[in-house]
N, C-alpha and C positions, 0 to 999 in steps of 0.2 A: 223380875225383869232386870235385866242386864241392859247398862248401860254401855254403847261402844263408842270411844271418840274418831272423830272422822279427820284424818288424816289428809286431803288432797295429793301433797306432795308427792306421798307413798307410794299412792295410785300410776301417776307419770313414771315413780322410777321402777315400780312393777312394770309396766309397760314397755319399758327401756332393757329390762333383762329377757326379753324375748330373743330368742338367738338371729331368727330372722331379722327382724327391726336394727340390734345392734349394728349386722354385717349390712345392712345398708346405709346404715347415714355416716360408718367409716367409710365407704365407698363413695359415696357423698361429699364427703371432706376434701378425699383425693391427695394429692400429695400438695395442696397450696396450703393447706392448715400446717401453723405455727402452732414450737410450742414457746415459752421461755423460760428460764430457767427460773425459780427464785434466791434473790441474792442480799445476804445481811451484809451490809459495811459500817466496820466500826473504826473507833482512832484513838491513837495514843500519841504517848509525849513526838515518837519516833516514824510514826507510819499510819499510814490509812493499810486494811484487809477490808479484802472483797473476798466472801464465801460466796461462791453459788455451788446450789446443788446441782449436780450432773449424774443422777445415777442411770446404771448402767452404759455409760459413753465413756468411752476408752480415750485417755489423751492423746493418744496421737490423732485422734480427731475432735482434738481442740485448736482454736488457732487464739494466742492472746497479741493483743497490735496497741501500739500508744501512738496516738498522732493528731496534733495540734488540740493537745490539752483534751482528748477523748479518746479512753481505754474502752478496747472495745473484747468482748468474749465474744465467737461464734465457732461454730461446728455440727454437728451431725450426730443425732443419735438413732443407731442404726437398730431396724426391727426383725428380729429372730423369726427363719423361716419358717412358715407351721408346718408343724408333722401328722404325717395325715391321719391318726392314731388318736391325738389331741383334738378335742370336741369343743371349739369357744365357750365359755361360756358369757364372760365379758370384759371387754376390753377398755380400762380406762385410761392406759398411758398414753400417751404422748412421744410418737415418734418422727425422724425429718430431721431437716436442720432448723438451726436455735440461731439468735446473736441479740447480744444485749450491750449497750454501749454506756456509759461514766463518764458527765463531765465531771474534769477534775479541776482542783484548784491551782495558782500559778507557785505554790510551795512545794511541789513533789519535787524529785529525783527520776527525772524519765530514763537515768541510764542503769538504776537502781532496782527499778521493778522486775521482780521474778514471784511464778507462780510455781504453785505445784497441785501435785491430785493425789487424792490418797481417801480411799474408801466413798468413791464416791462424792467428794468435795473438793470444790478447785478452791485454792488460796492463791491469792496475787497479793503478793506484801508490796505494796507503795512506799519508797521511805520519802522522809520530808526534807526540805533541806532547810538551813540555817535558815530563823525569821529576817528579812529584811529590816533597817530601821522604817520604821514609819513616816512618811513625806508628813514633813510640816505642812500646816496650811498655810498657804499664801492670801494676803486680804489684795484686795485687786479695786481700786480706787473707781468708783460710778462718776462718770463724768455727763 
């Protein structure tokens, strides 16, 4: 006798590769579902980078904005018409427009920031500017 371990999850995403089931509940979705992008930011001595990945969205349908201390990515990733040839079989991307926003700190360079896109990855190099000295404290007399 064989033992089989039972799976639940499995069963749901059998379910979900059914052609009919998929092309409904994308239809379903309609064009108000978002996607957004995932984005790693790291820092150095000199700059904040913000990666997000954008694949398949072409930069010219990126827009990058910096205004009042929050840089913002948005744009449009646009979905290849089917051919009538091509049979779905499932579809998990994520297509539409995107925007993801970055509060930043008050040490950037906002005349400084440029991105770029290259294989799929937007880079937006933030530089820093010089550290301010540090405000003393002031003791403030309790009367």
């Amino acid at each position: 006798m064989n033992i089989t371990r039972w799976e639940p999850f499995r069963e749901v995403e059998d379910m979900f590769r059914l052609p009919f089931l998929s092309r409904a509940l994308r239809r379903f979705e309609g064009e108000e579902s978002q996607w957004r992008p995932i984005a790693d930011i790291s820092e150095t001595d000199t700059e904040y980078l913000i990666k997000a990945e954008l694949p398949e969205v072409r930069k010219d349908d990126v827009k990058v904005t910096f205004e009042h201390g929050m840089l913002t990515i948005s744009g449009e990733r646009r979905q290849e018409k089917q051919q009538k040839e091509h049979n779905e079989i499932r579809i998990e991307s994520f297509y539409g427009s995107f925007s993801r926003s970055f509060s930043l700190p008050d040490n950037v360079d906002a005349k400084g920031i440029r991105a770029e896109s290259k294989d799929g990855v937007l880079k937006v190099h933030i530089p820093k500017t010089k550290p301010s000295k540090p405000e003393q404290p002031i003791a403030i007399q309790v009367t």
